[in-house]
gemmi code that builds the backbone of each chain (N, CA, C; Angstrom):
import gemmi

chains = {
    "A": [
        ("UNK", (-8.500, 14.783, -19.572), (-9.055, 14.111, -18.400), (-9.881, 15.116, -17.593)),
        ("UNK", (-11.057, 15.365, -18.020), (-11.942, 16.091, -17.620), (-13.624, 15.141, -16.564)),
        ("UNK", (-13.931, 16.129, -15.492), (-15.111, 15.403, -15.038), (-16.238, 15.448, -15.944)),
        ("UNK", (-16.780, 14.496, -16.092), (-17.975, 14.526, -17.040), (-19.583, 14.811, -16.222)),
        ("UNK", (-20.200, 15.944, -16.297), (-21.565, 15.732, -15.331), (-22.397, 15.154, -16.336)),
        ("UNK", (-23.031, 14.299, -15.236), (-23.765, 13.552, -16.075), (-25.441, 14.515, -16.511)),
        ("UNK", (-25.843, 15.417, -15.225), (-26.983, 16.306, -15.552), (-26.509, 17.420, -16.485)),
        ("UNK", (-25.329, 17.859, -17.313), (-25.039, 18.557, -18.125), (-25.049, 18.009, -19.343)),
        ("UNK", (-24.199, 17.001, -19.622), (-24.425, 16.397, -20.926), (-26.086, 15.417, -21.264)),
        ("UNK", (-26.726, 15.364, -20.260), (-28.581, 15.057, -20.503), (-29.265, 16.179, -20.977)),
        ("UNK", (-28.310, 17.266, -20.870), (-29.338, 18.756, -21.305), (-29.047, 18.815, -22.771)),
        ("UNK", (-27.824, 18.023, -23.315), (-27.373, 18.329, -24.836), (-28.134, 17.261, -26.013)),
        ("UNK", (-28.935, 16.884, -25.207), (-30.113, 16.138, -26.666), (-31.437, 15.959, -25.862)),
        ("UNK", (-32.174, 15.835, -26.938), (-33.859, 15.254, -26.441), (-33.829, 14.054, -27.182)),
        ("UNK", (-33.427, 13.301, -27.965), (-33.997, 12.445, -28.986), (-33.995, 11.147, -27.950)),
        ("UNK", (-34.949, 10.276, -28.416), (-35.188, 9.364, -27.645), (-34.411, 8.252, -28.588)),
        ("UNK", (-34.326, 7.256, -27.832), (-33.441, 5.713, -28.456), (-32.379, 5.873, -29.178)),
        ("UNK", (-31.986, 6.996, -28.766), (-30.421, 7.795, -29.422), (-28.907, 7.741, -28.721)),
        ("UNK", (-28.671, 6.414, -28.533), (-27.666, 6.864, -27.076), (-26.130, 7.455, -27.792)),
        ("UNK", (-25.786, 8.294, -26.734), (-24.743, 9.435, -26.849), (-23.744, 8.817, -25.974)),
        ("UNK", (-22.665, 9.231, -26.587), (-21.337, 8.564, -26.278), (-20.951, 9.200, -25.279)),
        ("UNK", (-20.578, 8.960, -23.562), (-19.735, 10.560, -23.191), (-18.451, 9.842, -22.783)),
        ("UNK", (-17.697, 9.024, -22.757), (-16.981, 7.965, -22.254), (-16.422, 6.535, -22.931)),
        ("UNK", (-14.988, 6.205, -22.847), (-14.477, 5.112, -23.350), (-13.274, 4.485, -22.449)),
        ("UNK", (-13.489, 2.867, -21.932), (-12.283, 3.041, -20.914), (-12.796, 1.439, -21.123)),
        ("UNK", (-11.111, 0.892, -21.325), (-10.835, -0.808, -21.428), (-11.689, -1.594, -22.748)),
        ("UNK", (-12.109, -0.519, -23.459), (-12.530, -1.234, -24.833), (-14.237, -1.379, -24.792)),
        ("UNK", (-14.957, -0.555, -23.592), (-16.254, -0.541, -23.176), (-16.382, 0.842, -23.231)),
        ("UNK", (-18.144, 1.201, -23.516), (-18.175, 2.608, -23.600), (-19.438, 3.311, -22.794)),
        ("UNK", (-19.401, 4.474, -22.550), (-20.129, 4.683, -21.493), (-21.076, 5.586, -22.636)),
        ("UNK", (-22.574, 5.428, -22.282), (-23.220, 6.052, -23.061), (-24.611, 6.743, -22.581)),
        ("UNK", (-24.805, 8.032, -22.486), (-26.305, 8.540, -22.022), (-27.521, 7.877, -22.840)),
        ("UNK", (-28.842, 7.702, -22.215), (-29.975, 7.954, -23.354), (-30.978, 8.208, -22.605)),
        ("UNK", (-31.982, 8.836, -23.508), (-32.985, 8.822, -23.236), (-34.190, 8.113, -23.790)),
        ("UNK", (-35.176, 7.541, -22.935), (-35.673, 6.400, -24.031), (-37.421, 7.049, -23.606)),
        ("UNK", (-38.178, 6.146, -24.518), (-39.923, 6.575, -24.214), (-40.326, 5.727, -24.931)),
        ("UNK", (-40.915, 5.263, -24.899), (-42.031, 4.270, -25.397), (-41.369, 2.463, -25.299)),
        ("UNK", (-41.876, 2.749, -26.489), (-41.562, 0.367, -26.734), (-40.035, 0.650, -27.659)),
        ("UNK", (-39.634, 0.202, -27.337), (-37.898, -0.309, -28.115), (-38.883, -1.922, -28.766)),
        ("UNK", (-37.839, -2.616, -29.609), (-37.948, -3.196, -30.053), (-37.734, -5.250, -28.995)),
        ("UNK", (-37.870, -6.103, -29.365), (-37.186, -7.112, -28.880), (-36.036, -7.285, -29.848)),
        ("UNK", (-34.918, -7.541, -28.806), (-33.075, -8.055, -29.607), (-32.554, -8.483, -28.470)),
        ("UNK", (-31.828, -9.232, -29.098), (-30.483, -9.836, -27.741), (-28.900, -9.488, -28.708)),
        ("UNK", (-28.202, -9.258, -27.723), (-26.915, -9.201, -28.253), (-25.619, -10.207, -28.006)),
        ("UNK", (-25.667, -11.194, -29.068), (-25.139, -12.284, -28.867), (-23.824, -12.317, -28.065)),
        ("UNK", (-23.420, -11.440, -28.312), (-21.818, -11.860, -27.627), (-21.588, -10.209, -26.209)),
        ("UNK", (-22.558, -9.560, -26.347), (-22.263, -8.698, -25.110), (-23.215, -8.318, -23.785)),
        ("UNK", (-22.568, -8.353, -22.376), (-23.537, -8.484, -21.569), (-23.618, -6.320, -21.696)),
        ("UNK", (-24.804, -6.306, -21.228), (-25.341, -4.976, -21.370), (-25.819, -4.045, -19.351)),
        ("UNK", (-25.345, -3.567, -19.518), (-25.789, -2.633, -17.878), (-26.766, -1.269, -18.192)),
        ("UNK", (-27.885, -1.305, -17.696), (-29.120, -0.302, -17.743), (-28.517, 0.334, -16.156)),
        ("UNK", (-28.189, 1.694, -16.119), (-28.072, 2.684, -14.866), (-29.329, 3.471, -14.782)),
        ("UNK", (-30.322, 3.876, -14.282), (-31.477, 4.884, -14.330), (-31.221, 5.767, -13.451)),
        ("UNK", (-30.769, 7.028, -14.387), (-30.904, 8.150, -13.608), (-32.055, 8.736, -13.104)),
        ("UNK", (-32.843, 9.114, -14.223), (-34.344, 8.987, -13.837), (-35.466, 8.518, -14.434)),
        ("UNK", (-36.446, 8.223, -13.880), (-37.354, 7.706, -14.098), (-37.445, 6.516, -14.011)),
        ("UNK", (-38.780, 5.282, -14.341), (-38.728, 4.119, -14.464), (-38.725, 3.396, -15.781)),
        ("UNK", (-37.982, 2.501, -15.731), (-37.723, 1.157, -17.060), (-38.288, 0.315, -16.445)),
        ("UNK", (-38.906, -0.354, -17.680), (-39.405, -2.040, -17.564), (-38.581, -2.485, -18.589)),
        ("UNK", (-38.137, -3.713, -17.897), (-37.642, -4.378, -19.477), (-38.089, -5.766, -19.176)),
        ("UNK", (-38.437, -6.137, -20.521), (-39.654, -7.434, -20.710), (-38.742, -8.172, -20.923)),
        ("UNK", (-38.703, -9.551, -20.556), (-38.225, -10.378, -20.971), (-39.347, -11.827, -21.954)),
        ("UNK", (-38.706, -12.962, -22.239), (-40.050, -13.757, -22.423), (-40.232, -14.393, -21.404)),
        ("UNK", (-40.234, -14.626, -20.360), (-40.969, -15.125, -18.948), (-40.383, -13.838, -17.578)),
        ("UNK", (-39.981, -12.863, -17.665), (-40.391, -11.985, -16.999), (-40.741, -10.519, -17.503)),
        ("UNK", (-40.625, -10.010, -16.215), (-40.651, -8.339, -16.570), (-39.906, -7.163, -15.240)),
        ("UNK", (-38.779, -7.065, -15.431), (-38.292, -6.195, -14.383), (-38.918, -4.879, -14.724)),
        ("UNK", (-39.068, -4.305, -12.966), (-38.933, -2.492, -13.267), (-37.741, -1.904, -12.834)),
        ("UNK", (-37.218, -0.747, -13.347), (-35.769, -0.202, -12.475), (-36.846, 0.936, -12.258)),
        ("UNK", (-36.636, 1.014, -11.418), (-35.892, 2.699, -10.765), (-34.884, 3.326, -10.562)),
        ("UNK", (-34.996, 4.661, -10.542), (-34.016, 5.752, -10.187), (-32.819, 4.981, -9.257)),
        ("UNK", (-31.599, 4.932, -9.540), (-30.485, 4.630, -8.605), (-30.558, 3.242, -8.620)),
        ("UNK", (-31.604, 2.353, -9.512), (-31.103, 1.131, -10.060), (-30.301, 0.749, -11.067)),
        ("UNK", (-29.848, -0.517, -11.083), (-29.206, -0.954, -12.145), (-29.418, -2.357, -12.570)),
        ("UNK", (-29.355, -2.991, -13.944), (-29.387, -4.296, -13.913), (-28.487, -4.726, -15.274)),
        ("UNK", (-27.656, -5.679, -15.102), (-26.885, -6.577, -15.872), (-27.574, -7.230, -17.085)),
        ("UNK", (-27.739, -7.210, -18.255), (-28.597, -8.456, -18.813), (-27.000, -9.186, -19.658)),
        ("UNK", (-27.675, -10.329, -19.268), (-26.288, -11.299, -19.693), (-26.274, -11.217, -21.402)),
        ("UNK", (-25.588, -11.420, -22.270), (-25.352, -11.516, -23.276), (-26.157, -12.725, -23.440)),
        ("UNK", (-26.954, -12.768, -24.765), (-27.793, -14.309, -25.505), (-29.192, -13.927, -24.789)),
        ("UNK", (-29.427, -13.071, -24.084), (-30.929, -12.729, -23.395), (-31.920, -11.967, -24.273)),
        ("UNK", (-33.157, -12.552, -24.905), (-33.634, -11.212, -25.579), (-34.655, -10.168, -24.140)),
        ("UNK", (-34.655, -8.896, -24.950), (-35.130, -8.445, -23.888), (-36.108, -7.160, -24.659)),
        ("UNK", (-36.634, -6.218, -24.166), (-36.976, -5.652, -24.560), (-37.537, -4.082, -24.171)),
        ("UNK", (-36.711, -3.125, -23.793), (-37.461, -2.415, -23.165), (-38.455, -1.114, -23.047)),
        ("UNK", (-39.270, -1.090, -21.863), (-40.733, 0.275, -22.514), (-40.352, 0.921, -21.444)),
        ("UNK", (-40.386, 2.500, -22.236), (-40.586, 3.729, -21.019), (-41.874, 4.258, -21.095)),
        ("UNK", (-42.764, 3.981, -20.220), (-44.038, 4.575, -20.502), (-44.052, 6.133, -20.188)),
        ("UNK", (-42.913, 6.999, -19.458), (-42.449, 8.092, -19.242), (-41.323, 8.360, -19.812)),
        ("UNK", (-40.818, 9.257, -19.853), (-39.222, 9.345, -20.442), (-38.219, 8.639, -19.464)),
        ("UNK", (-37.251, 7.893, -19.722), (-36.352, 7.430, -18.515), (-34.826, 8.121, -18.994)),
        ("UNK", (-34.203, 8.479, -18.016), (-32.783, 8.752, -18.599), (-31.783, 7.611, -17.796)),
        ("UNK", (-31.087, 7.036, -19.139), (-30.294, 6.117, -18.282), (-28.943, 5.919, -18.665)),
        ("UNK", (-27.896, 5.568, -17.763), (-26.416, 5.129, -18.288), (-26.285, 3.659, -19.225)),
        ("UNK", (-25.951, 4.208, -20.025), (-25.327, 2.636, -20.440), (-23.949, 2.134, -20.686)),
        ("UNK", (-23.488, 1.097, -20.393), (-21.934, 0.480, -20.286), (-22.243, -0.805, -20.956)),
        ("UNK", (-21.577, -0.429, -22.049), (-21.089, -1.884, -23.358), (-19.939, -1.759, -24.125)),
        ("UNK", (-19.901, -2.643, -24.668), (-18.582, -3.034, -25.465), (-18.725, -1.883, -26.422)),
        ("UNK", (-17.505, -1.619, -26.773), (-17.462, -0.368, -28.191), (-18.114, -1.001, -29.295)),
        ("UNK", (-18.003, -2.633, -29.660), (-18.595, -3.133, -30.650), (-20.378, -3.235, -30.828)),
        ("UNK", (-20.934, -2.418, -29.540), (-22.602, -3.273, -29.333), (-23.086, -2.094, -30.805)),
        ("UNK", (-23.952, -2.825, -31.354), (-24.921, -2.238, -31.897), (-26.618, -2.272, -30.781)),
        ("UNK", (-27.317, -1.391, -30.296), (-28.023, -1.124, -29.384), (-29.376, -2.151, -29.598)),
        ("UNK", (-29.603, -2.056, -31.316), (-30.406, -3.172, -31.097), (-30.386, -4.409, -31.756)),
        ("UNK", (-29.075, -4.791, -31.229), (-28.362, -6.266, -30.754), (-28.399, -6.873, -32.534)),
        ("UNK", (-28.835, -7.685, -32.373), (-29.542, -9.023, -33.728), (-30.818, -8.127, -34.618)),
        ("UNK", (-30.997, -7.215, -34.096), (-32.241, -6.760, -35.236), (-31.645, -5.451, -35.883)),
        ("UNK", (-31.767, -5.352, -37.200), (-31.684, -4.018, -37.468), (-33.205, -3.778, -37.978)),
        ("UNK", (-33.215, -2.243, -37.197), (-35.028, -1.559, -37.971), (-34.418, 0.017, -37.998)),
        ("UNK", (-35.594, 0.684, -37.773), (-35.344, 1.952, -38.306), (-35.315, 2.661, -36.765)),
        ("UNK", (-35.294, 2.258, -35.390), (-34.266, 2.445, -34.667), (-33.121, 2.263, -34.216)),
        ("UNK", (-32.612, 1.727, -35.061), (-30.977, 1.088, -35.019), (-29.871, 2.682, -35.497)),
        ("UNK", (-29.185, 2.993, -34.617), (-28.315, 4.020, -35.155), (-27.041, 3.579, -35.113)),
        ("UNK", (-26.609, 3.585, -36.376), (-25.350, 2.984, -36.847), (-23.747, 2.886, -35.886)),
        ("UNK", (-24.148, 4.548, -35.569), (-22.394, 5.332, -35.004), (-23.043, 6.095, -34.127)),
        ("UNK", (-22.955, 5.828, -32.548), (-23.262, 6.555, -31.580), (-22.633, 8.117, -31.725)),
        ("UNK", (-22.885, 9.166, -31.316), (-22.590, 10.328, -31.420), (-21.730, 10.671, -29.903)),
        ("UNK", (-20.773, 11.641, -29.957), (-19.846, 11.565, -28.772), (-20.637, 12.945, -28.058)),
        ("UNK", (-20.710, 13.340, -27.417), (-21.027, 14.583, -26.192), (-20.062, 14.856, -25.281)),
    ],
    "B": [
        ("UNK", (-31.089, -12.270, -12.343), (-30.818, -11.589, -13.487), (-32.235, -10.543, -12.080)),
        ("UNK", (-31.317, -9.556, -11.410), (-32.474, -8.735, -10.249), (-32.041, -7.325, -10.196)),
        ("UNK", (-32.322, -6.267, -10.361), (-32.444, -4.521, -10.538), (-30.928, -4.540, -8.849)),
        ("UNK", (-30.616, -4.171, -9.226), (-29.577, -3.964, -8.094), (-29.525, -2.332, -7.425)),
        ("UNK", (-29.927, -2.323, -6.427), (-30.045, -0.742, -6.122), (-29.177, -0.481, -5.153)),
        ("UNK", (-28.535, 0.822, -5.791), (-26.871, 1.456, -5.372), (-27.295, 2.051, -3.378)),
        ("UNK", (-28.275, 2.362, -3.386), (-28.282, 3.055, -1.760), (-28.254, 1.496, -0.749)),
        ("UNK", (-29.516, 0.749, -1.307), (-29.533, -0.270, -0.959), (-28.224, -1.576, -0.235)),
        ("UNK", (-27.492, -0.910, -1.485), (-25.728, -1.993, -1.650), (-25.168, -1.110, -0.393)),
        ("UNK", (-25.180, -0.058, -0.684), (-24.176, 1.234, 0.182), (-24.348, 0.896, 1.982)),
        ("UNK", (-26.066, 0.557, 1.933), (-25.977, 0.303, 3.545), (-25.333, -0.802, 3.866)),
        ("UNK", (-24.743, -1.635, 3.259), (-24.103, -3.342, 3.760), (-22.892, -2.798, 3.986)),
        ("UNK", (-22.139, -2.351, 4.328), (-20.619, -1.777, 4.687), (-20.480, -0.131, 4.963)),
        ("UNK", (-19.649, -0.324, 5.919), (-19.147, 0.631, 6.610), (-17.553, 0.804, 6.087)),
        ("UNK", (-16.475, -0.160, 5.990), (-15.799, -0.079, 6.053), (-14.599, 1.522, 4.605)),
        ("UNK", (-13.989, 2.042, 4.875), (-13.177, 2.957, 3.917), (-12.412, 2.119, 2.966)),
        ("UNK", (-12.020, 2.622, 1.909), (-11.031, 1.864, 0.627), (-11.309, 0.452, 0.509)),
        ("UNK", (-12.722, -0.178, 0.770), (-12.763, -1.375, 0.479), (-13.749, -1.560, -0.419)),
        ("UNK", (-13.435, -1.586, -1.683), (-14.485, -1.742, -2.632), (-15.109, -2.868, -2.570)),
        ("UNK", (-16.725, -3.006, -3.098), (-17.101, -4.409, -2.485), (-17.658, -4.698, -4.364)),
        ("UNK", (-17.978, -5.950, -4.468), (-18.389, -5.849, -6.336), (-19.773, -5.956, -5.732)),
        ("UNK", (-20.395, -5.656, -7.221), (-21.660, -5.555, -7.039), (-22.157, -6.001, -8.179)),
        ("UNK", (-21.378, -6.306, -9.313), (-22.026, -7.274, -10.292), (-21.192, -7.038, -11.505)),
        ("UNK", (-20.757, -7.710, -12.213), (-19.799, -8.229, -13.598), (-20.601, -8.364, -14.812)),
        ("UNK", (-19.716, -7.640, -16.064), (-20.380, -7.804, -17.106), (-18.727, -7.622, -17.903)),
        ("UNK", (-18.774, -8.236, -19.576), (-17.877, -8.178, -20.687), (-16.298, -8.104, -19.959)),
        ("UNK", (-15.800, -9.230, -18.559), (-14.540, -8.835, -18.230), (-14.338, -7.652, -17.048)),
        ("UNK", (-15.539, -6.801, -17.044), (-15.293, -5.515, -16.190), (-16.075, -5.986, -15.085)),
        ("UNK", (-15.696, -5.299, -13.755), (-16.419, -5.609, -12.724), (-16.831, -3.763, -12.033)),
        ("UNK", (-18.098, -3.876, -11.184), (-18.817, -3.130, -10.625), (-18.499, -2.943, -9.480)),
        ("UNK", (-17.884, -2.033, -8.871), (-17.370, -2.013, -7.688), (-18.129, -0.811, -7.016)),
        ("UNK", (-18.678, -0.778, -5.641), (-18.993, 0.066, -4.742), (-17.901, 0.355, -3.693)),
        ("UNK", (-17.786, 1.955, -3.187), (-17.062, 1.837, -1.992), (-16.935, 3.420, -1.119)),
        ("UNK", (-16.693, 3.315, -0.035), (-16.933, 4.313, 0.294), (-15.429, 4.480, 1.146)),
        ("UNK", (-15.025, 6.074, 0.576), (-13.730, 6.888, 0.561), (-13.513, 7.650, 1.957)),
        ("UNK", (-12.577, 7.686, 2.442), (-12.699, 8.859, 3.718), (-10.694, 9.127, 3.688)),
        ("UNK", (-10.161, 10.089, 3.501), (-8.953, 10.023, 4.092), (-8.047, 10.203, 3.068)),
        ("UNK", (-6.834, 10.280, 2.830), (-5.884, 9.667, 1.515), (-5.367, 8.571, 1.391)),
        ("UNK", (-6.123, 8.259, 0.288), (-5.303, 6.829, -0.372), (-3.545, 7.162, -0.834)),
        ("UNK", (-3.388, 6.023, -1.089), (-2.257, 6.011, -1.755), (-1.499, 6.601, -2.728)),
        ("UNK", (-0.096, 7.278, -3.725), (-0.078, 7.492, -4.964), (-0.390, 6.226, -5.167)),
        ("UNK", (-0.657, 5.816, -6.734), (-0.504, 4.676, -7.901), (-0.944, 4.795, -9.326)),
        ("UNK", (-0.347, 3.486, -10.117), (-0.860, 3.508, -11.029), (-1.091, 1.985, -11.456)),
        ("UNK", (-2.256, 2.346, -12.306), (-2.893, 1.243, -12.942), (-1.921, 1.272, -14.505)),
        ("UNK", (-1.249, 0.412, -14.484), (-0.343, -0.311, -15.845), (-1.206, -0.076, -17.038)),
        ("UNK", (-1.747, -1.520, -17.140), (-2.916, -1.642, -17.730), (-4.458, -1.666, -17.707)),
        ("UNK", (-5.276, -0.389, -16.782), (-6.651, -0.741, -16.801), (-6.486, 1.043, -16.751)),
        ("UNK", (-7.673, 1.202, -17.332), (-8.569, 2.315, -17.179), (-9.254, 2.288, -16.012)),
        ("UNK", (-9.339, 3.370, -15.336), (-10.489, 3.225, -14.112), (-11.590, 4.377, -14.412)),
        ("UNK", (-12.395, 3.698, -13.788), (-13.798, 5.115, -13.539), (-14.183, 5.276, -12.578)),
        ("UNK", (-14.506, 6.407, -11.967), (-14.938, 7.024, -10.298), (-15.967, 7.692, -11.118)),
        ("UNK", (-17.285, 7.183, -10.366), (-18.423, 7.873, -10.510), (-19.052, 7.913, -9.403)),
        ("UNK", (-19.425, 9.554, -9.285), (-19.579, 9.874, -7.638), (-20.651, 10.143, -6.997)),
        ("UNK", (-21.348, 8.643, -6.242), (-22.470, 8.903, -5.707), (-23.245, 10.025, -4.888)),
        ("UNK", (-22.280, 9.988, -3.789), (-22.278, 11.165, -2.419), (-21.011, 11.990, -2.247)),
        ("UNK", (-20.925, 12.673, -1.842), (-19.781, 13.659, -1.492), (-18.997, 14.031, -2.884)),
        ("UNK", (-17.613, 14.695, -1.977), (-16.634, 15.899, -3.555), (-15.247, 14.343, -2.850)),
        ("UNK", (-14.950, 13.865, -3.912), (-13.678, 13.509, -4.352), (-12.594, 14.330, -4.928)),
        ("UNK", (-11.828, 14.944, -4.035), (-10.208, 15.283, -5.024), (-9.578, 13.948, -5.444)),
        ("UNK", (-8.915, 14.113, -7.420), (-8.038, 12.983, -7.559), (-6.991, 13.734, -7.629)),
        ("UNK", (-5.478, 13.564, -6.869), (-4.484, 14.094, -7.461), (-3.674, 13.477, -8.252)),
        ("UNK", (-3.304, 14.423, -9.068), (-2.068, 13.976, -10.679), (-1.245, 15.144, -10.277)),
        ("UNK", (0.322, 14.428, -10.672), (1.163, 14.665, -10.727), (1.001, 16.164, -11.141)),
        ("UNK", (0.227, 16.490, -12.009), (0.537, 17.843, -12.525), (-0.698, 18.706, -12.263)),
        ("UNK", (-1.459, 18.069, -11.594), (-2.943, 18.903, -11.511), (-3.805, 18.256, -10.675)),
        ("UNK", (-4.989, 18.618, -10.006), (-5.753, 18.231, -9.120), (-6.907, 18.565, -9.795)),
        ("UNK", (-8.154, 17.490, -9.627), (-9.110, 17.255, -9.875), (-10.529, 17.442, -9.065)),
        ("UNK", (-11.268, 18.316, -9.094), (-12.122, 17.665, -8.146), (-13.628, 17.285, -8.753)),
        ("UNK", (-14.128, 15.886, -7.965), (-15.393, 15.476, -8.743), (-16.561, 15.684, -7.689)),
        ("UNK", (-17.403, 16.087, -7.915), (-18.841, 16.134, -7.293), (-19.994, 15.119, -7.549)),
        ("UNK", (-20.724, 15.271, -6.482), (-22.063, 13.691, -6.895), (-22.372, 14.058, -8.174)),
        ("UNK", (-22.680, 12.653, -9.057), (-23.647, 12.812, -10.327), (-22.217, 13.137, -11.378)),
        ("UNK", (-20.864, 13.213, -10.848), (-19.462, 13.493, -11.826), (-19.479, 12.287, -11.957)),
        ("UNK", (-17.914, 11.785, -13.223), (-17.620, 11.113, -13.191), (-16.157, 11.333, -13.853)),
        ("UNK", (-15.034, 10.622, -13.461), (-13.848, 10.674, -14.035), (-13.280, 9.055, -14.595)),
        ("UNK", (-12.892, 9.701, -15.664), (-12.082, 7.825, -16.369), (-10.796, 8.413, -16.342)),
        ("UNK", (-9.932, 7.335, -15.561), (-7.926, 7.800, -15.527), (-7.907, 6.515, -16.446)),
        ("UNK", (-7.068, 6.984, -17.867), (-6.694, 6.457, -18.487), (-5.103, 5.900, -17.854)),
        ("UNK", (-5.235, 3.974, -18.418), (-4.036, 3.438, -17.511), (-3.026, 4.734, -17.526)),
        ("UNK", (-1.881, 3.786, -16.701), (-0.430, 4.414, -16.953), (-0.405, 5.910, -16.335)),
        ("UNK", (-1.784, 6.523, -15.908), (-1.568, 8.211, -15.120), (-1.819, 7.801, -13.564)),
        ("UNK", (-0.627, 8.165, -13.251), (-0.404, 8.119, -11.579), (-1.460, 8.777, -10.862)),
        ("UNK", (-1.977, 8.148, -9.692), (-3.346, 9.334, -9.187), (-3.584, 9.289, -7.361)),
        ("UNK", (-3.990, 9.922, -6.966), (-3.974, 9.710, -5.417), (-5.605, 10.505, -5.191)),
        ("UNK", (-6.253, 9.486, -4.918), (-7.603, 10.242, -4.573), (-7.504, 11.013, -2.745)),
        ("UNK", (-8.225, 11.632, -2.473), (-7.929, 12.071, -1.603), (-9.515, 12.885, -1.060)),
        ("UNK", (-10.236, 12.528, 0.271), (-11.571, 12.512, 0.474), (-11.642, 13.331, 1.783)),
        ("UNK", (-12.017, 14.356, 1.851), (-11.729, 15.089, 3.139), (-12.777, 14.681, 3.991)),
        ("UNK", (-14.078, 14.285, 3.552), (-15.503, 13.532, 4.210), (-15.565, 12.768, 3.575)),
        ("UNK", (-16.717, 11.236, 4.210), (-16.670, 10.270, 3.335), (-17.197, 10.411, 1.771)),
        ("UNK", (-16.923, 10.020, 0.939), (-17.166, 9.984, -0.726), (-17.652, 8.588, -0.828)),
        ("UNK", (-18.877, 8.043, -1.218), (-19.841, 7.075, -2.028), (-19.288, 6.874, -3.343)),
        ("UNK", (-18.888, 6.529, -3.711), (-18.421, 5.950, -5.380), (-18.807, 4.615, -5.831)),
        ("UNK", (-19.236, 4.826, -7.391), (-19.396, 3.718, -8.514), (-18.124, 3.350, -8.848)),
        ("UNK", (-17.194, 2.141, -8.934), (-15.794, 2.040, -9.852), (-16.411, 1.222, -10.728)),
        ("UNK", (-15.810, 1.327, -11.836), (-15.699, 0.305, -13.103), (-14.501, 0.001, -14.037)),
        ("UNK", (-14.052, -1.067, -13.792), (-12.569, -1.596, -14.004), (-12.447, -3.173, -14.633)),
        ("UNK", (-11.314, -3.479, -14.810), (-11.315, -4.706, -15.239), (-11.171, -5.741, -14.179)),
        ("UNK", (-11.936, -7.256, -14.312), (-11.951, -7.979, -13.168), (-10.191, -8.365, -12.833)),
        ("UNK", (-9.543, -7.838, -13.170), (-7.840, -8.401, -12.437), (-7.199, -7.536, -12.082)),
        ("UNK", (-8.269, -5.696, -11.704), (-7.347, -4.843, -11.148), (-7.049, -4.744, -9.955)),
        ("UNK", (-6.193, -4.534, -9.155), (-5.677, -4.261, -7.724), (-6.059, -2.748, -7.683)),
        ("UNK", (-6.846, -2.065, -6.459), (-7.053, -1.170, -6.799), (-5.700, -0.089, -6.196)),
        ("UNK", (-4.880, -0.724, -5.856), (-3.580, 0.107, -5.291), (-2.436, -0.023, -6.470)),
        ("UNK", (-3.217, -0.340, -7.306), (-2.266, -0.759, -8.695), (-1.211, -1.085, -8.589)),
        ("UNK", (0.231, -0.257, -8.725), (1.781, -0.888, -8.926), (1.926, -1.103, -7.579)),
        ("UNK", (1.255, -0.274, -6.338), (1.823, -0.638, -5.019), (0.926, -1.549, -4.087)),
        ("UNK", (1.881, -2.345, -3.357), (0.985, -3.396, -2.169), (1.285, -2.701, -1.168)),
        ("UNK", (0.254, -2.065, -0.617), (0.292, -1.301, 0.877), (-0.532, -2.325, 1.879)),
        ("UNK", (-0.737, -1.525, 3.002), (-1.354, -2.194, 4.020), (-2.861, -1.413, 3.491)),
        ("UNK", (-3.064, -0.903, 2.540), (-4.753, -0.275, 2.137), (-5.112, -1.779, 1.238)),
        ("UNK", (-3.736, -2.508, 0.765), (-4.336, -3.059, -0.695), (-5.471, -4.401, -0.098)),
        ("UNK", (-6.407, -4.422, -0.923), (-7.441, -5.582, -0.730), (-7.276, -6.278, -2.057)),
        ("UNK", (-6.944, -7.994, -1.303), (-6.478, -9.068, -2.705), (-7.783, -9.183, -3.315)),
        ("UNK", (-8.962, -9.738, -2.628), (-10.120, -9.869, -3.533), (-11.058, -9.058, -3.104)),
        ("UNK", (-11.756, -8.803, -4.213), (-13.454, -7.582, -3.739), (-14.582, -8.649, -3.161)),
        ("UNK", (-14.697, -8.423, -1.940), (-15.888, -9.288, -1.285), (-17.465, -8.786, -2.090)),
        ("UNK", (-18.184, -9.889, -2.300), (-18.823, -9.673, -3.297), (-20.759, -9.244, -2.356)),
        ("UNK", (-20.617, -8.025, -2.625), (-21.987, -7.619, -1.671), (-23.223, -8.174, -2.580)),
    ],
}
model = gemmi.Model(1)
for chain_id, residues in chains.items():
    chain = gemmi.Chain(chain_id)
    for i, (resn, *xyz) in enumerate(residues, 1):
        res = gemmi.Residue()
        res.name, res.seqid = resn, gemmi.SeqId(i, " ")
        for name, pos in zip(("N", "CA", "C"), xyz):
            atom = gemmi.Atom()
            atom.name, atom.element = name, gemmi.Element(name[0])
            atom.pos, atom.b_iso = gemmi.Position(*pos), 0.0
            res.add_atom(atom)
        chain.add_residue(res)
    model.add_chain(chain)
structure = gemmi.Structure()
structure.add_model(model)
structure.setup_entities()
């Protein structure tokens, strides 16, 4: 039972659309990433998903909208939503999902990483 | 489905040990709240908790050791470990827990709040 900093374990990867495990509590898991460019469109049928932005800005597209986060935002996307999101800068953000999510939901491509990595 | 921003939430209450929710996902709920003083001992039976620390240094105490977390930390008390946070200035905190935890866990004090008023 150790504190986890969150600006220490962001220094232990660069890879983008790679999210890193640092956390597990009630069967949900807490996960760093860093993202840049276009992700793909997916929805994840059975889990709702939480975007934290540490830094930088996210858009995430929907098909009739388009949110931006900022720094010290957060947003919920309900489970059954496709979504999609672009970092036109690097964004670093928290993520909180089920241990079961695969990241990109209903699609597998060649950003899909199988087994999150722990930090 | 709107970007929820944590400073933003933080100015709607003043009040100490009253976590307020701030938005639900997979069973778990989002709790904001701001710390000043010593809480209670307790324990959570069955839930994991997480303190993630907006503003200020949080001490958690355990039975066998003391903790301390700083902004940008974060700590998960796995159920069943007895803990007494303890805030010498006010402390800003993220919680993330399951929607049926009491946050005074095994004990009903005059701190305990039955439902999280929903900011």
């Amino acid at each position: 039972m150790k504190p986890i900093n969150i600006s220490e374990k962001l220094k232990l990867f660069n890879e983008h659309w790679t999210p890193k495990k640092i956390g597990e509590l009630n069967g949900q898991q807490l996960l760093l990433a860093k993202l840049k460019g276009e992700f793909i469109w997916h929805t994840h049928e059975n889990e709702d998903e939480l975007f934290f932005i540490i830094k930088g800005s996210l858009v995430i597209e929907f098909r009739d909208r388009k949110v931006t986060l900022n720094e010290g935002e957060l947003l919920i996307i309900p489970k059954g939503v496709e979504h999609k999101p672009i970092a036109k800068e690097e964004v670093q953000v928290l993520l909180f999902e089920p241990l079961a999510i695969k990241h990109t939901g209903n699609v597998v491509s060649n950003l899909t990483v199988e087994t999150f990595e722990t930090i």
